[in-house]
N, C-alpha and C positions, 0 to 999 in steps of 0.2 A: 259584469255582462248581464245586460236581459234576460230571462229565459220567461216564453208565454205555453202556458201547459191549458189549453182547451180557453174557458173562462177567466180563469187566474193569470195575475203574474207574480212568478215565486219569490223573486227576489223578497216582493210585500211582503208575499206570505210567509217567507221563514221569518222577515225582520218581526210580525206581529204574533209567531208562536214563539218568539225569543222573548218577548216582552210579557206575555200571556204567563209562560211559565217563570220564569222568574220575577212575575210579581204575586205571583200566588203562590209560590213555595220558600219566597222568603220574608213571609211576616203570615199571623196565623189568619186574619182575614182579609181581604180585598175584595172594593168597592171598585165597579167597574160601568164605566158611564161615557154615552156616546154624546157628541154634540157634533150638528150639521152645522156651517156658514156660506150667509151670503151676504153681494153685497145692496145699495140701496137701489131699486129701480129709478133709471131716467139721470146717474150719474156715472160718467165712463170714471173707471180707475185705473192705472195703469195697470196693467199686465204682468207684473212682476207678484211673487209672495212676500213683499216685503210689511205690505200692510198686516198680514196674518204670523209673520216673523213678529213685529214688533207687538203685537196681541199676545203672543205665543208665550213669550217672554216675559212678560210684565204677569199673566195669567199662572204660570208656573210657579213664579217667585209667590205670589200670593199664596199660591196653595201650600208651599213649601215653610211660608210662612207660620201658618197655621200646623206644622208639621204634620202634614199628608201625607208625608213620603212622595210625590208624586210621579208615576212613570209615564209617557205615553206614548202614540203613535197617528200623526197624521197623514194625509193624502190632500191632493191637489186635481180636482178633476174639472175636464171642458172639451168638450167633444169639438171635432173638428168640425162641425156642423154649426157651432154655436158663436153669438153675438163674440168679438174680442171685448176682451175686458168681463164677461159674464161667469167666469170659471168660480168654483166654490170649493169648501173645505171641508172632509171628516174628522173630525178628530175624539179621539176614545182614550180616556186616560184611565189611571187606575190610582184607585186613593187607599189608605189604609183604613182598613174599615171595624177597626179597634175604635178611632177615633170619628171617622161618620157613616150613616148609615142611610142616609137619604140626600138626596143627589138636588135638590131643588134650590139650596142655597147658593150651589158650586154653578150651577144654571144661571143661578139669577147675577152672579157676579161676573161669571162670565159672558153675558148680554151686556152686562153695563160696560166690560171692559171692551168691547168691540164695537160700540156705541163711541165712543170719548176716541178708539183707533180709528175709524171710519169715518168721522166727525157730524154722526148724523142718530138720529133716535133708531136703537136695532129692537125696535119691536119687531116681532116677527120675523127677525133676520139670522137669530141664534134657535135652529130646533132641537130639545131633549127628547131624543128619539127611544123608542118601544122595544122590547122583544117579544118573543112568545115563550118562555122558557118556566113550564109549568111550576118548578120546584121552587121559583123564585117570590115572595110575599108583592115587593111592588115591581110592576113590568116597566120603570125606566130608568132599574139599576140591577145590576147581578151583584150578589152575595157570596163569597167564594170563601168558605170556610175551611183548613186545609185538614184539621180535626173531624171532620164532617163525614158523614161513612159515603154518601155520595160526593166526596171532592173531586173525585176522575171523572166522573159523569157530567157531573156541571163545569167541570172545567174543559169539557170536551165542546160542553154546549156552546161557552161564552166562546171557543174560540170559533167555532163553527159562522157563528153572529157576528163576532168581529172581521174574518175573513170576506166578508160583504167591501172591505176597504182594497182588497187586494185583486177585485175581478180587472181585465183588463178594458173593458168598456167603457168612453169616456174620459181614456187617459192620455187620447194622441192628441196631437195640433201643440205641442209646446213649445212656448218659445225659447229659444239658444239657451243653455244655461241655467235655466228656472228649473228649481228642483221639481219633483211630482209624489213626493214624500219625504219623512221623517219619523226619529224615535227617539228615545231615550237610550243611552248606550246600556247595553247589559253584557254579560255573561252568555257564551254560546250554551247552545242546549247539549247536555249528556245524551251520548248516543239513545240508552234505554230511558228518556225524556220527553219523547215524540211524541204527540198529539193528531187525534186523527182529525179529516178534513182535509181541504174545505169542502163545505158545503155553502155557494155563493146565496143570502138569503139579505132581504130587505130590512127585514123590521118593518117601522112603519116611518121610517124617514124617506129619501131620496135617494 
């Protein structure tokens, strides 16, 4: 069942502080990296998430590949207001950040794969989106060190920024049966595990 609490809807919200903590308390660091999708102006595509299913997939495996560990959590939004066929995609994974530390490769792979999905050049159509999270060196990745004497703070932070996925605005007009998210399966959170938030914030993406 639904549940809409003001801005948010919780369902998201538990599913991305489920994923939040258990990827940052089970390996000692985590790389945590958003990317927006769209798709190309001036071509309708159907309506369904299947073209971002079949990106989703083939992207994961890659990462996995490379053994990232990878976990993540998308969303599917398009206002009832909006062209059909115009809806676009969040998605925020989380990599181990033993093995990278900067987000611009996993950017740039993941453009090419949603280029070759979409069957059209995705310049401009994959954004690596911003925070403002002062503790962090570069502002389009968070650093989550769980050794770290600020681990709770910054991990309060990222999920605060991540919860931007979970607002309810731009999530109605869906068609039958089309999902409006996903995740990575994890582990429910320990009660004394909770994380405070949300606090619904932009970045500097959409």
């Amino acid at each position: 069942m639904t549940y809409y609490n003001n801005d948010y809807i919780s369902e998201i919200k538990d599913t991305i502080e489920r994923v939040v903590i258990h990827s940052s308390t089970s390996r000692s660091k985590n790389l945590i990296i958003r990317l927006d999708f769209t798709y190309p102006e001036g071509i309708n595509y159907p309506d369904d998430n299947n073209a971002f299913t079949k990106f989703l997939n083939s992207f994961i495996k890659n990462c996995t590949r490379k053994g990232l560990t990878p976990y993540y959590v998308w969303v599917r939004e398009q206002s009832m207001n909006s062209i059909a066929g115009k809806h676009h995609f969040h998605l925020v994974l989380f990599l181990d950040g033993n093995i990278i530390q900067n987000p611009h490769k996993i950017y740039q792979k993941a453009t090419e794969l949603w280029g070759m999905t979409v069957g059209h050049s995705a310049a401009g159509l994959v954004h690596l989106c911003s925070h403002h999270l002062e503790t962090q060196y570069i502002n389009t990745a968070i650093q989550i060190r769980r050794n770290s004497p600020d681990f709770e703070q910054t991990l309060n932070e990222a999920n605060k920024w991540i919860q931007y996925l979970s607002k309810s605005y731009s999530k109605e007009g869906y068609p039958h049966k089309v999902k409006r998210y996903g995740a990575s399966q994890v582990p429910a959170i320990q009660q004394n595990a909770a994380l405070t938030g949300p606090t619904i914030t932009t970045g500097m993406c959409f």
